[in-house]
C-alpha positions as CSV (number, residue, x, y, z in Angstrom):
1,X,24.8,14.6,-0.6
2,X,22.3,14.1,-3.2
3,X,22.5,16.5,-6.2
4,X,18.3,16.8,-7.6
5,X,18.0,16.1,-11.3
6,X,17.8,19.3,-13.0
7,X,18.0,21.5,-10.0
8,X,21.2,21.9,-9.2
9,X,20.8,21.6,-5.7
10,X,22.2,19.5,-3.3
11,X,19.8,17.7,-0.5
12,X,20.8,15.5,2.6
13,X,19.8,11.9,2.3
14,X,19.4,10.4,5.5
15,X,20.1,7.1,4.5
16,X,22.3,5.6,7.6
17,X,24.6,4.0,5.7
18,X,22.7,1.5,3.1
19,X,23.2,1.6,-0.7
20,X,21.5,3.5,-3.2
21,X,21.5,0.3,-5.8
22,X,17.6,1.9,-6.9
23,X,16.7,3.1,-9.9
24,X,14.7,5.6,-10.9
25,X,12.1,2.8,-12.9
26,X,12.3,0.7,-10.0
27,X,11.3,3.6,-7.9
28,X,8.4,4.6,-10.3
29,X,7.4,0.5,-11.0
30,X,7.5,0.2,-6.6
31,X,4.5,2.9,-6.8
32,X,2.3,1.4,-8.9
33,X,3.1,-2.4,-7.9
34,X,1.7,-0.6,-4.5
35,X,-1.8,0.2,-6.1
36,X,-2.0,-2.7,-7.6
37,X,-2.5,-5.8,-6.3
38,X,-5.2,-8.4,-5.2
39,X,-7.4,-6.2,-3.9
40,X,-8.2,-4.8,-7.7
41,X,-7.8,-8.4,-9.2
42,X,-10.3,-9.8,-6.4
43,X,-11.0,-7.1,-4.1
44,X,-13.1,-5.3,-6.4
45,X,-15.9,-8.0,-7.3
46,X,-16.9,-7.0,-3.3
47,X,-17.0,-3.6,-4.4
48,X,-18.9,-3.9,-7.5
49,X,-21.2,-6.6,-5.7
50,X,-22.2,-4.0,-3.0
51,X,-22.3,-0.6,-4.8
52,X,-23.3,-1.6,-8.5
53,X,-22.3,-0.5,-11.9
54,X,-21.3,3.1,-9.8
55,X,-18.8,1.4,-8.4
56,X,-16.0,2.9,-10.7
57,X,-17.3,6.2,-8.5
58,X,-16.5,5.3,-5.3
59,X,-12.7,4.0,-6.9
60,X,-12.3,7.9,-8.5
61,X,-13.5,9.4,-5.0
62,X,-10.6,7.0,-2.8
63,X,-8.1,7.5,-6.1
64,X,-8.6,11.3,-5.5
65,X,-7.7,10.9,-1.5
66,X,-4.5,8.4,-2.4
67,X,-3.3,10.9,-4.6
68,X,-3.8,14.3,-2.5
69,X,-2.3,12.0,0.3
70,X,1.1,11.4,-2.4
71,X,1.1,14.8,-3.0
72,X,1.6,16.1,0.3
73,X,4.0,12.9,1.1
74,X,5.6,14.0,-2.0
75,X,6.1,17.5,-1.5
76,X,7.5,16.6,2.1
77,X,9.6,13.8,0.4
78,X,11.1,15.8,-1.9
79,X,12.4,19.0,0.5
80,X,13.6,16.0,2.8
81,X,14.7,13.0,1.4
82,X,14.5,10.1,4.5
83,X,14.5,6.1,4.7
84,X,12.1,7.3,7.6
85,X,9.9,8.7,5.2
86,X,6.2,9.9,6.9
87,X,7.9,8.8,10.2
88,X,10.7,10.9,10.3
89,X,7.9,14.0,9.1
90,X,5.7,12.6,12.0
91,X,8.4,13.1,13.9
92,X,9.5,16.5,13.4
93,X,6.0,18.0,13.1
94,X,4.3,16.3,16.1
95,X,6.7,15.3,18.7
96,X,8.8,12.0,19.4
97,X,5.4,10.0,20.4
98,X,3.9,10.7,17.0
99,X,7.4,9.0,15.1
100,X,7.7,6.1,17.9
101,X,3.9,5.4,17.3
102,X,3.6,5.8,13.5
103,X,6.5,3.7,13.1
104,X,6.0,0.6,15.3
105,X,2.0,0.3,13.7
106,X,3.7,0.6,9.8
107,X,5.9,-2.1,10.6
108,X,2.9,-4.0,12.8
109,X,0.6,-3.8,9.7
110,X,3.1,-4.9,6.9
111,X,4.5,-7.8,8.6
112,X,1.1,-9.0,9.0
113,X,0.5,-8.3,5.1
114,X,3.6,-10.6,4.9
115,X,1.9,-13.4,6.3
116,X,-1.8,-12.5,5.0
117,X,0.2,-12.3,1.4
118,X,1.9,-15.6,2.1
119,X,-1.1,-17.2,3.3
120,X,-2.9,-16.3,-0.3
121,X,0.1,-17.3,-2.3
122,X,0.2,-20.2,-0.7
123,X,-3.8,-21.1,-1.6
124,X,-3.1,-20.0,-5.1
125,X,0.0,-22.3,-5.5
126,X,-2.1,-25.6,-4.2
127,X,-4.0,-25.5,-7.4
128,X,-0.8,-26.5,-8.8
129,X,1.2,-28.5,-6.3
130,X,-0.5,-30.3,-3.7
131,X,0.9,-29.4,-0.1
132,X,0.6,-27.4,3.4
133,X,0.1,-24.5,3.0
134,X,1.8,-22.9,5.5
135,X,5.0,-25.3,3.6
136,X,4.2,-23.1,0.8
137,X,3.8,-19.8,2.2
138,X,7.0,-20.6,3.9
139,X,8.3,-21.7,0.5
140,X,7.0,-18.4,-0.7
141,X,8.7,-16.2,2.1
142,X,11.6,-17.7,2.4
143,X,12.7,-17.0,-1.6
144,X,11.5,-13.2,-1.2
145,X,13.5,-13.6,1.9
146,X,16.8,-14.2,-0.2
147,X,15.8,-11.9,-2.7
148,X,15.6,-9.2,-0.1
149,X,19.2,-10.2,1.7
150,X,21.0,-10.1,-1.9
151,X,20.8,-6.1,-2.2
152,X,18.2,-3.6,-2.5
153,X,18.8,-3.4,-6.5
154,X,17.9,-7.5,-6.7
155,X,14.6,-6.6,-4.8
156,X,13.9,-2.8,-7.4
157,X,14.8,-5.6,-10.0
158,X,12.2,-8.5,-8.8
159,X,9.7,-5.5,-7.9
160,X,10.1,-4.1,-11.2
161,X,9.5,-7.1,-13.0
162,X,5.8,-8.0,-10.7
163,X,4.9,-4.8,-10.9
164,X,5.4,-4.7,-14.8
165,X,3.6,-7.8,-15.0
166,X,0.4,-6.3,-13.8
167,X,0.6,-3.1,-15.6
168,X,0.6,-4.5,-18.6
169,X,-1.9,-6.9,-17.7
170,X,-4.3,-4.4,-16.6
171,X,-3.4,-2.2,-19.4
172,X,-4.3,-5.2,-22.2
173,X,-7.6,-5.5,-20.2
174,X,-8.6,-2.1,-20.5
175,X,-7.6,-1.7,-24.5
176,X,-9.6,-5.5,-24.9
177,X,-12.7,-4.3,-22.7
178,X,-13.0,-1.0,-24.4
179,X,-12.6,-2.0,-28.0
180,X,-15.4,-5.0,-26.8
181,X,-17.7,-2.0,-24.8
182,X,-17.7,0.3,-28.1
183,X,-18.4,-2.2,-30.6
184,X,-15.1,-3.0,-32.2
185,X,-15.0,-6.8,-31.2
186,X,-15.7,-9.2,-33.6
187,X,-19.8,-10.2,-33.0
188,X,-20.7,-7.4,-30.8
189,X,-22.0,-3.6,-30.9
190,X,-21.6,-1.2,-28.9
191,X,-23.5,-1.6,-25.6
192,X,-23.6,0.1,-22.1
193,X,-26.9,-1.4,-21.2
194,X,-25.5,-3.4,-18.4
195,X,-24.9,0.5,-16.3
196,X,-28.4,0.6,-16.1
197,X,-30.4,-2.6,-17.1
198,X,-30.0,-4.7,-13.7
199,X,-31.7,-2.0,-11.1
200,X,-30.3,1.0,-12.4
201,X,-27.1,2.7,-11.8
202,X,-27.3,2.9,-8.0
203,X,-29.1,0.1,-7.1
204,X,-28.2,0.0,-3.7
205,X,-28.5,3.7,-3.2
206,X,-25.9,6.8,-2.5
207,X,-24.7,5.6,0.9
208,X,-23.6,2.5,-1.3
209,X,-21.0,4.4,-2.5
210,X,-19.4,5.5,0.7
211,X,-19.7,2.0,2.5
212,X,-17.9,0.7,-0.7
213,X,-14.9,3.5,-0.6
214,X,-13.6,2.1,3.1
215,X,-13.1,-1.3,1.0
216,X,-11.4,0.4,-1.8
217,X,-9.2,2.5,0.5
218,X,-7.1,-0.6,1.7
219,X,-6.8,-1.6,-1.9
220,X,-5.0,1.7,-3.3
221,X,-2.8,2.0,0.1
222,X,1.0,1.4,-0.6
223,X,2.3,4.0,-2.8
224,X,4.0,5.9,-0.1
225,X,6.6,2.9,0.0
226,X,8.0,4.5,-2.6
227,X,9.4,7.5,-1.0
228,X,11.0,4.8,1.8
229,X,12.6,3.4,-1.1
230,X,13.7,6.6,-2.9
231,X,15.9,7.2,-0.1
232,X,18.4,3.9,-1.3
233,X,17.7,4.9,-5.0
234,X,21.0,6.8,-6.7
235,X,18.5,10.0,-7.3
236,X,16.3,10.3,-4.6
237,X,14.8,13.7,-5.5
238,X,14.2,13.1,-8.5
239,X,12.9,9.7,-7.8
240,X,10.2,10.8,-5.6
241,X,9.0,13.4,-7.7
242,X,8.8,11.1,-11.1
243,X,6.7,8.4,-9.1
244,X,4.5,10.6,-7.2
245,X,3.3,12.1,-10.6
246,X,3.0,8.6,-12.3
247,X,0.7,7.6,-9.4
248,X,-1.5,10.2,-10.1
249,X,-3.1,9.6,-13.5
250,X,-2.2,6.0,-14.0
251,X,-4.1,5.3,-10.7
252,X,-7.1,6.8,-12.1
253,X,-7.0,5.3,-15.4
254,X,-5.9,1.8,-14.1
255,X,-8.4,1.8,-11.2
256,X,-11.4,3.6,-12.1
257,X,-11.1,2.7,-16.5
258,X,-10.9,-1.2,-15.2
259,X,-13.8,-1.0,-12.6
260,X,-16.0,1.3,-15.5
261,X,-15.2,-1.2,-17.9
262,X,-15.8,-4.2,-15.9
263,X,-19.2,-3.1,-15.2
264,X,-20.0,-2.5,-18.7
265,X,-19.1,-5.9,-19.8
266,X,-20.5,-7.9,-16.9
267,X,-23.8,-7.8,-15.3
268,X,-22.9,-6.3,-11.7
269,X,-25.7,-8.7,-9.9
270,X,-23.9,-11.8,-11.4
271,X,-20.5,-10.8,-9.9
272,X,-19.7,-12.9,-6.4
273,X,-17.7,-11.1,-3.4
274,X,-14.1,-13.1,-2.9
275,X,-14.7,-14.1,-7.0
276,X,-12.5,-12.1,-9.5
277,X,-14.2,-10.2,-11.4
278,X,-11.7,-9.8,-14.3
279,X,-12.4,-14.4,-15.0
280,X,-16.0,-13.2,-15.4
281,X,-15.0,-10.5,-18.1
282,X,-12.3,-12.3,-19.5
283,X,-15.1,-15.2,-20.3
284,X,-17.5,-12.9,-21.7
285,X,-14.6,-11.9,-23.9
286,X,-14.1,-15.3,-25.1
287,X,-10.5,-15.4,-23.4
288,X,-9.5,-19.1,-23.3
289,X,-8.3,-20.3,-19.9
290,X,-9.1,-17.2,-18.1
291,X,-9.4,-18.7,-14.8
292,X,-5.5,-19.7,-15.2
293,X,-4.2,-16.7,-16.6
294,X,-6.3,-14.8,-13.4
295,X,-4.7,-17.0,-10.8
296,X,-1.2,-16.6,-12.5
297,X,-1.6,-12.9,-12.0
298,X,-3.2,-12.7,-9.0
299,X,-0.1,-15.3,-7.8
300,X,2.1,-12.1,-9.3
301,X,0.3,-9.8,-7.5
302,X,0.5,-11.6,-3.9
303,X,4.1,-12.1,-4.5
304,X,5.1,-8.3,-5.5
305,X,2.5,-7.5,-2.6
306,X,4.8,-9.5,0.0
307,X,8.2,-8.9,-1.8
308,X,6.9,-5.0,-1.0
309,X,6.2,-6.3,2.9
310,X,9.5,-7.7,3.6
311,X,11.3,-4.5,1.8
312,X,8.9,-2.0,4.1
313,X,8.9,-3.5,7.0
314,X,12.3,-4.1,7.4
315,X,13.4,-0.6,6.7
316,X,10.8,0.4,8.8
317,X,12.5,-1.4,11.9
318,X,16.0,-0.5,11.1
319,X,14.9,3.5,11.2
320,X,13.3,3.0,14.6
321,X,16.8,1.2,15.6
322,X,18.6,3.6,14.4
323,X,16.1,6.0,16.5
324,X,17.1,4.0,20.0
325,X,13.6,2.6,19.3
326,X,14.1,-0.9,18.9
327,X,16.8,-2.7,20.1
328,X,20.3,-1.8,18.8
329,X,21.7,-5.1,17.1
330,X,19.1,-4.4,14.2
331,X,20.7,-1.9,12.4
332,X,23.6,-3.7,11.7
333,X,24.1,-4.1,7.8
334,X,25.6,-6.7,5.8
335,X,28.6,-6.7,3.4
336,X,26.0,-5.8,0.9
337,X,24.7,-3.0,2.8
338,X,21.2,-4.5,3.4
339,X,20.0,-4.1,7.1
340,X,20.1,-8.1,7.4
341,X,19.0,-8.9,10.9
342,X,15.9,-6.3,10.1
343,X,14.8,-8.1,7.3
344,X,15.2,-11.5,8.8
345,X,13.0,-10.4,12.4
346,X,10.2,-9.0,10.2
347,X,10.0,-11.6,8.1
348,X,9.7,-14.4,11.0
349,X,7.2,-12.2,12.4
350,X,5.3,-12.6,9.5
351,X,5.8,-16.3,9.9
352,X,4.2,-16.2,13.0
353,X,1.4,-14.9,11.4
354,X,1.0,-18.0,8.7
355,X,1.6,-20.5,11.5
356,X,-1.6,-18.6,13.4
357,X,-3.5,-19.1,10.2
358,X,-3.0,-22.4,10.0
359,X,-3.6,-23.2,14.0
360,X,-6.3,-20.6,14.3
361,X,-7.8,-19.3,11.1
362,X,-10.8,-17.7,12.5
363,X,-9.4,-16.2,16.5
364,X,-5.8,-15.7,16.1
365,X,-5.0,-14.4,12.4
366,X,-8.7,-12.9,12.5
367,X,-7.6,-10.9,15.2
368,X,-4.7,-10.0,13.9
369,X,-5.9,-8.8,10.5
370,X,-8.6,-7.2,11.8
371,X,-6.3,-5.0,14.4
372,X,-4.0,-4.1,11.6
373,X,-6.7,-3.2,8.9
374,X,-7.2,0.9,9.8
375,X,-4.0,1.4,11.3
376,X,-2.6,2.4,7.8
377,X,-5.5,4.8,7.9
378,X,-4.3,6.4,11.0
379,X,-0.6,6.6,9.6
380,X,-1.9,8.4,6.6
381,X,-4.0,11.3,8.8
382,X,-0.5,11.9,10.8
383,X,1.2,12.4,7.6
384,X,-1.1,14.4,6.4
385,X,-1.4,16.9,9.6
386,X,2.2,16.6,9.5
387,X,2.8,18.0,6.0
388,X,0.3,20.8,6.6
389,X,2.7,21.6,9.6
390,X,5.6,21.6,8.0
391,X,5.0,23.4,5.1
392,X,5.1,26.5,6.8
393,X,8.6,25.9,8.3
394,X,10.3,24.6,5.1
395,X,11.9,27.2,3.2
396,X,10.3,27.9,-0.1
397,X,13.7,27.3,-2.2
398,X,13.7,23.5,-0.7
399,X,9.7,23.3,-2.2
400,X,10.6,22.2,-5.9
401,X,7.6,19.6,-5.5
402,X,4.2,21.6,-3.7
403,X,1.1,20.3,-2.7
404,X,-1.8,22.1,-5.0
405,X,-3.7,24.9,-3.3
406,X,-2.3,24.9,0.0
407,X,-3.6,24.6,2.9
408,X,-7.3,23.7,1.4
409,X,-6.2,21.1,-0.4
410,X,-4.4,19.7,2.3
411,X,-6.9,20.2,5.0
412,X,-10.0,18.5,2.9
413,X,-7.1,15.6,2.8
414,X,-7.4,15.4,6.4
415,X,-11.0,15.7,6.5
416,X,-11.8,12.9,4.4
417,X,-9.5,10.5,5.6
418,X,-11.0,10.8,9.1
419,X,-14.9,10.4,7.3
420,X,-13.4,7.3,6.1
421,X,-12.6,6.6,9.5
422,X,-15.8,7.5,10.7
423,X,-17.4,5.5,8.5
424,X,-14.9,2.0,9.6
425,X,-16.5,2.6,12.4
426,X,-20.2,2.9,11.3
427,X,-19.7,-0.3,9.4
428,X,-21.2,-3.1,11.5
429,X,-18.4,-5.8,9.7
430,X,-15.8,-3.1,9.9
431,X,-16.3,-1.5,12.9
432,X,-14.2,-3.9,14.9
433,X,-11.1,-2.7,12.4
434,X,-11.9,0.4,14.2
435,X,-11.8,0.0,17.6
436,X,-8.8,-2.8,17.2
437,X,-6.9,0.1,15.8
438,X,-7.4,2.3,18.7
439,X,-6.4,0.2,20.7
440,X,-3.1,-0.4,19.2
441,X,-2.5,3.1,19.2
442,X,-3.6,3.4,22.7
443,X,-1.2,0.6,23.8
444,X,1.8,2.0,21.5
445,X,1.4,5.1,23.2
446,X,1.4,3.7,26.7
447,X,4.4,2.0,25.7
448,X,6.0,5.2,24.6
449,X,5.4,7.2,28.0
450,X,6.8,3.6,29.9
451,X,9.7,4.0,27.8
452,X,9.9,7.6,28.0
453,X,9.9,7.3,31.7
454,X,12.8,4.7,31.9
455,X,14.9,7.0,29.8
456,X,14.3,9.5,32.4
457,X,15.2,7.6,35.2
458,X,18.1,6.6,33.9
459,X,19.1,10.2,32.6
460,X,18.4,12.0,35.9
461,X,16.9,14.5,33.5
462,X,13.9,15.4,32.0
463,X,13.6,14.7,27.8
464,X,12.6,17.2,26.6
């Protein structure tokens, strides 16, 4: 039993036996390490490229989705702490198929961030040290790898530390960039002609906007990892509810202040997809070797990124053990209390992955990425129908943390996150993320009913 900070009340923490070695700053740091990562360091030159100097919009319109999403995952997370998580809700809400399903495509999409995060790590360490880089992704893996076997605390620790890193990198950037946008760096006055001097603001026009969000969605998705990890942390409750309300306003002002200011300081027609953004700033700045200090923190990034993977993933696959979904022998813990064998399967999966990259860059790992890219998407409307459904069967003593004008809140959560959805699939170069990820669900859910059906056999009865 788990006593709530402050509350006096007791709440059952479904944690299967593994050790609460979490804090509650490792908690809080593992949600915003999950929101920030490549995909604002690099990502968001793609962004910027294709929607303009507006493009700080279509970061506060995602933000606002990310964080309704926390909310409702919070509230849930908070009347029921789980290692489950969003599954486990899935679960009770929807029926067996939704928790079998939901689960196996989490786990299916972060063991391929492993190896996508390896991959990058790996391309970022060979400006340094000249070798294969599927050596160094395997380098790479293989010491998150230990970190992850050692306990859950030496992984809050490493996580804590990463995740640290880039805060205070992009919170440095921001107080730099402003004090250089307003006119308080040496040589320069304020100036905010660059919103408006290269086309306008919108120079691609409105639907600009909404192509770009689809982009910036995959960037911001993680935070929910930290309710998975609450459930090891010594104050789960209270846990969950300190990092779902960090998320919300530091999101905002990381995300949207950086993108803002980035497109004050730079042109946005002089800023290259797959480029970083930030180098181009940081030179304007004057910052002397930007490109290195980028790469060092992108390299941080990748690394919390895929330290996040392995964690995820492997607790991911010891709850559907545990469930009788996935074979038995994997929710055996070590001396340390660390589901071992879990962490080691998902992480050679993810191996597989870097090997495919290096064999077939552009068929193989193409494929896979691209099957794996709206999945989360999918996860996220489940656990959002699910907390809409549960609400109304939770008693209102266990609802310390509540989602904000319920149910509209919570059904324009849903609503949005399937126009995303619709929009993956208007996309001509993402509509293939689309249809990928249907078809995972569809062949998930086929092999749900074959295993359903086995069961059955085998009972003599009907599950119910």
């Amino acid at each position: 039993m788990v006593t709530a900070k402050g509350k006096g009340k007791q709440m059952t923490n479904t944690d299967y036996g593994l050790k609460q070695g979490l804090r509650n700053r490792h908690v809080t740091m593992i949600a915003l390490g999950g929101i920030i990562g490549a995909g604002l360091f690099v990502g968001s030159g793609s962004v910027i490229a294709a929607a303009g100097p507006a493009a700080f919009i279509s970061y506060l319109l995602a933000g606002l989705v990310v964080v309704l999403a926390m909310r409702m995952l919070g509230e849930m997370a908070v009347a029921n702490p789980s290692t489950g998580s969003f599954v486990d809700y899935s679960r009770k809400a929807l029926g067996e198929w939704a928790g079998f399903c939901s689960g196996w495509l989490y786990w299916y999409v972060w063991v391929i961030v492993v190896g996508f995060e390896a991959v990058a790590g790996a391309a970022i360490v060979q400006y340094w040290i000249d070798l294969p880089l599927w050596v160094l992704s395997l380098v790479l893996m293989s010491a998150l790898t230990i970190s992850n076997l050692v306990s859950v605390t030496s992984f809050g620790e490493f996580e804590f530390w990463f995740a640290g890193i880039k805060v205070a990198a992009i919170a440095v950037f921001i107080v730099l960039a402003g004090a250089f946008a307003v006119g308080l760096w040496p040589g320069h006055s304020l100036d905010f002609s660059n919103l408006t001097s290269h086309g306008g603001f919108l120079p691609n026009g409105v639907p600009s906007l909404f192509s770009a969000i689809v982009v910036v969605m995959f960037a911001m998705m993680g935070p929910e990892i930290a309710t998975i990890a609450a459930a090891e942390s010594t104050d789960p409750v209270f846990s969950v509810s300190k990092a779902t309300k960090s998320v919300i306003y530091r999101l905002i002002v990381f995300y949207v202040g950086a993108i803002f200011l980035l497109a004050v300081i730079v042109p946005w027609n002089s800023i290259k997809p797959g480029e970083s953004p930030f180098v181009a700033a940081m030179n304007v700045l004057g910052i002397p070797y930007a490109a290195n200090v980028m790469n060092g923190l992108i390299l941080v990034a990748v690394l919390s990124c895929m330290n996040s993977a392995i964690f995820t993933s492997s607790r991911m696959l010891f709850v559907l053990a545990r469930r009788n979904e996935a074979p038995s022998w994997l929710v055996k813990l070590n001396k340390r209390k660390v589901p071992a064998r879990a962490i080691l399967v998902s992480t050679f999966v993810g191996f597989l992955s870097v090997i495919a990259a290096a064999i077939s860059p552009d068929t193989v790992f193409l494929f896979l990425l691209n099957s794996s890219g709206a999945l989360i998407l999918f996860v996220y409307l489940l656990m959002c129908i699910s907390q809409i459904i549960l609400r109304r069967r939770t008693p209102e003593k266990d609802l310390t943390l509540k989602m904000w004008f319920f149910p509209w809140l919570s059904i324009l959560t849903v609503v949005a996150i399937t126009m995303i959805l619709v929009l993956i699939g208007l996309g001509a170069e993402t509509r293939s993320q689309l249809f990928l990820g249907l078809a995972a669900w569809a062949a998930t859910f086929a092999v749900f009913l074959i295993r359903r059906r086995i069961l059955r056999s085998r009972a003599g009865t009907a599950l119910p």
